[in-house]
C-alpha positions in Angstrom: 92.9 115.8 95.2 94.3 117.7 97.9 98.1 117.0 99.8 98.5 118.2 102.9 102.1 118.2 103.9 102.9 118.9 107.9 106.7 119.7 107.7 109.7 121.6 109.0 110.5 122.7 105.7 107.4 123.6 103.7 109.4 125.7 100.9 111.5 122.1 99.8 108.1 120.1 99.8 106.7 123.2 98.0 109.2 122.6 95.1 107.9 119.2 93.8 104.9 120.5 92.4 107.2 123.5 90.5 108.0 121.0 88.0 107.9 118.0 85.7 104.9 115.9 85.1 103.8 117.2 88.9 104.2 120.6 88.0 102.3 119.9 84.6 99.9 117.6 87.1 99.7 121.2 89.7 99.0 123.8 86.8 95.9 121.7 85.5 94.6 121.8 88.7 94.6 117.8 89.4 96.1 118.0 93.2 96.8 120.6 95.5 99.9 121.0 97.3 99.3 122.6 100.8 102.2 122.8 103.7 101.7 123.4 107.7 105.1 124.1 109.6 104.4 123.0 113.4 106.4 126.4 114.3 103.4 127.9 113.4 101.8 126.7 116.9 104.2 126.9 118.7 103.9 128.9 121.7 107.2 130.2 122.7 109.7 133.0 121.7 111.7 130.5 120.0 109.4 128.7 118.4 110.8 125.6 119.9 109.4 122.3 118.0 111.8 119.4 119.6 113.2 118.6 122.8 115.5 115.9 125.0 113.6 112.4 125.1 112.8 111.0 128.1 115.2 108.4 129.5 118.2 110.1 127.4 119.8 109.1 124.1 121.4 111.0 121.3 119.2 113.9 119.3 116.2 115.6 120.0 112.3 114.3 119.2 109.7 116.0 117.3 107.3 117.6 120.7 103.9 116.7 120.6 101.6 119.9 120.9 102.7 122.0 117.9 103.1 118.4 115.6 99.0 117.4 117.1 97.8 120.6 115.9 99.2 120.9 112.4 98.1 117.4 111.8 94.5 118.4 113.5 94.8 121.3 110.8 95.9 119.6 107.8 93.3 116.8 108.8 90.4 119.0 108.5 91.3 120.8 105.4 90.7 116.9 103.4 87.7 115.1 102.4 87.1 112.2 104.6 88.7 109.0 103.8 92.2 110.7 103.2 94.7 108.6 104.2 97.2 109.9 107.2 100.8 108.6 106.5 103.9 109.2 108.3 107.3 108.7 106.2 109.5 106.8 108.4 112.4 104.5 108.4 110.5 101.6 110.7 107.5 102.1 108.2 106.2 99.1 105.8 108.4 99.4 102.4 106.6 101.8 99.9 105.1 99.7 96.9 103.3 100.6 93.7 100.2 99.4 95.0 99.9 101.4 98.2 101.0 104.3 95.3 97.9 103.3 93.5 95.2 103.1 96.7 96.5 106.6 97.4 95.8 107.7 94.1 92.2 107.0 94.5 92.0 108.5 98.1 89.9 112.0 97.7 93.4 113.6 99.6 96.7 112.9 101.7 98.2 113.8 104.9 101.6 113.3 104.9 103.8 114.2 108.0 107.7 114.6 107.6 109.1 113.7 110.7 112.5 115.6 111.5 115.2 114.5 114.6 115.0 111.4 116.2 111.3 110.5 115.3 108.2 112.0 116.4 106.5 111.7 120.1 105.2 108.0 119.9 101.8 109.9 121.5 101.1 111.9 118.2 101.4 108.6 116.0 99.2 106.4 118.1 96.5 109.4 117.8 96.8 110.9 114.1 98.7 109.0 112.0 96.8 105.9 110.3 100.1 104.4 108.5 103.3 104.3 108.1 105.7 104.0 104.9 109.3 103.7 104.0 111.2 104.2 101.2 114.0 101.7 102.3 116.2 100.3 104.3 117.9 103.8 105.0 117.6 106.8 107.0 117.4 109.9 105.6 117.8 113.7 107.2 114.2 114.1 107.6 111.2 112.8 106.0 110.6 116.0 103.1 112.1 113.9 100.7 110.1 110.5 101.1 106.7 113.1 101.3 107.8 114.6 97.8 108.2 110.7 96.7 104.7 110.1 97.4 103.8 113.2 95.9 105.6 112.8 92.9 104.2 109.3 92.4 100.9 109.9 93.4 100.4 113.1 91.2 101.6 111.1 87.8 98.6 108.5 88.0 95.4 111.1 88.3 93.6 111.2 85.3 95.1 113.8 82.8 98.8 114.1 84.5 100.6 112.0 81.5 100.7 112.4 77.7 99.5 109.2 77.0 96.3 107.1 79.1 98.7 104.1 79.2 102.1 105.4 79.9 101.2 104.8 83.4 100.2 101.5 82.7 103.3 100.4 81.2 105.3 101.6 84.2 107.7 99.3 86.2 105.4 97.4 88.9 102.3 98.8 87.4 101.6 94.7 86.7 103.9 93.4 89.1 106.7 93.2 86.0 109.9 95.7 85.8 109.2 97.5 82.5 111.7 96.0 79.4 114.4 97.8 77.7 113.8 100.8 75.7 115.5 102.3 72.4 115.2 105.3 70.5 116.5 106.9 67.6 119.2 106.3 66.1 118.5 102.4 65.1 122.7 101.8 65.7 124.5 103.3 68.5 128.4 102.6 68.9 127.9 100.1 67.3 124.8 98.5 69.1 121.9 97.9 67.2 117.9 98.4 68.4 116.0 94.7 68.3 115.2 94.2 64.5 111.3 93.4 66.3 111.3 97.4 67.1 111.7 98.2 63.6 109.7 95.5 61.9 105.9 97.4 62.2 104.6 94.1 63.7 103.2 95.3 66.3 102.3 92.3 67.6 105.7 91.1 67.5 106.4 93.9 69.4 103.9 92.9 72.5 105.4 89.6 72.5 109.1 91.1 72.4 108.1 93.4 75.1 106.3 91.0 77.6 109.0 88.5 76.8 111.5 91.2 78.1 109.9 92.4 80.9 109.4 88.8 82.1 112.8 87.9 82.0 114.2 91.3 83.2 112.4 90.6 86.2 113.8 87.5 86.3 117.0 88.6 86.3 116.7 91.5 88.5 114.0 91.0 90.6 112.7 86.8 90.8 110.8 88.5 94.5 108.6 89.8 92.1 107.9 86.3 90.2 107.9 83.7 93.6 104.9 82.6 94.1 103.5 83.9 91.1 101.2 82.0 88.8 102.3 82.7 85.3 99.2 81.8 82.2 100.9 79.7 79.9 101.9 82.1 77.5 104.0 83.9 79.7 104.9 81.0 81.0 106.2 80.2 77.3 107.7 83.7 76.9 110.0 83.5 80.1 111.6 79.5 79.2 112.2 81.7 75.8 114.2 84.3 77.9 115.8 82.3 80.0 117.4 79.5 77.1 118.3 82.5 75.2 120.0 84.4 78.3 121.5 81.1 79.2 122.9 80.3 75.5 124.6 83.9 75.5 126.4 83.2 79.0 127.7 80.1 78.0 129.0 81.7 74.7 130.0 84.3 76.0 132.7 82.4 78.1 133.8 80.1 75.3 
């Protein structure tokens, strides 16, 4: 796969792919990593890339020209069929599954927009979506590029240890992932689940499902509206719930 990155700061977008299970992903030669500063066509002595937006208002906007023809660059250095995003606060909220479509694409084009926002001209002509981390605004969009990058990079084939560590990930099936424990079996006090250290491993998958239903009950019921459970989970989440319920209640006796 090849990333294309069209941003202000190429050397802090370059630094995602230095290390981790993206550098690890870089090294083996599953993604590229490629950056195109718009000061590279610009045309002045200052290498201006933003200016006052029409009909006035605080802070400068991204100009079209030198933004149109790093994008036209970046574009035609990916196979067809790459997706062209632009990180941006009024974009649709990032989800795993958009994570997931991108990870099949043969490449990205990711622009970082920088100021105000970018000239509405260049979106309406080069940019095919738009994506948000959240319900914030950042200094610039480097940071939700190396996101995608970051989460992209870890689902091609060969990036982590294990084939389902991915798999098992938070959202990967629409569940938050359950709780995880490691050595030693008693912590402060705390002991691991007595299921973790039984070597029934399918008590295990039940424990696990069981816990990663009701965590996302807790912490997450968005995930679960409108959801049609299979009986077994079903089963698994009345479980959770009477037993979350029953340690409340004693717990305020």
């Amino acid at each position: 796969m090849r990333i294309e990155v069209v941003t202000l700061f190429p050397e802090q977008v370059a630094a995602v792919a230095a290390y981790g299970v993206t550098g690890r992903a870089a090294d083996r030669g599953l993604f590229e990593l490629h950056c195109r500063n718009p000061r590279d066509w610009t045309t002045d002595v200052h290498r201006t890339v933003d200016d006052r937006p029409f009909g006035g208002g605080p802070g400068m906007t991204m100009k079209p020209e030198p933004l149109a023809a790093a994008l036209d660059h970046a574009r035609a250095a990916v196979p067809a069929g790459s997706p062209r995003i632009y990180l941006s606060p009024q974009g649709r909220p990032l989800t795993q599954q958009a994570i997931e479509r991108f990870a099949r694409a043969p490449g990205l084009v990711l622009l970082a927009g920088r100021y105000e926002g970018v000239d509405e001209r260049v979106l309406e002509t080069r940019v095919e979506e738009e994506w948000s981390l959240g319900d914030y605004v950042l200094s610039g969009g480097e940071l939700a590029a190396m996101v995608v990058i970051d989460a992209v990079a870890r689902l091609l084939p060969g990036a982590l240890g294990g084939a389902e560590s991915a798999s098992d990930d938070s959202f990967a099936q629409g569940l938050l992932e359950g709780p995880q424990y490691t050595r030693p079996a008693e912590f402060e006090g705390r002991q691991v689940p007595p299921v973790l250290l039984s070597g029934d491993h399918a008590g295990v998958e039940r424990w696990r499902r069981r816990e990663a239903l009701g965590r996302t009950w807790l912490r997450r019921p968005d995930l679960l509206a409108g959801r049609e459970l299979a009986a077994d989970d079903e089963a698994l989440l009345d479980e959770f719930i009477a037993g979350h319920r029953h340690a409340v209640s004693g717990s305020k006796a």
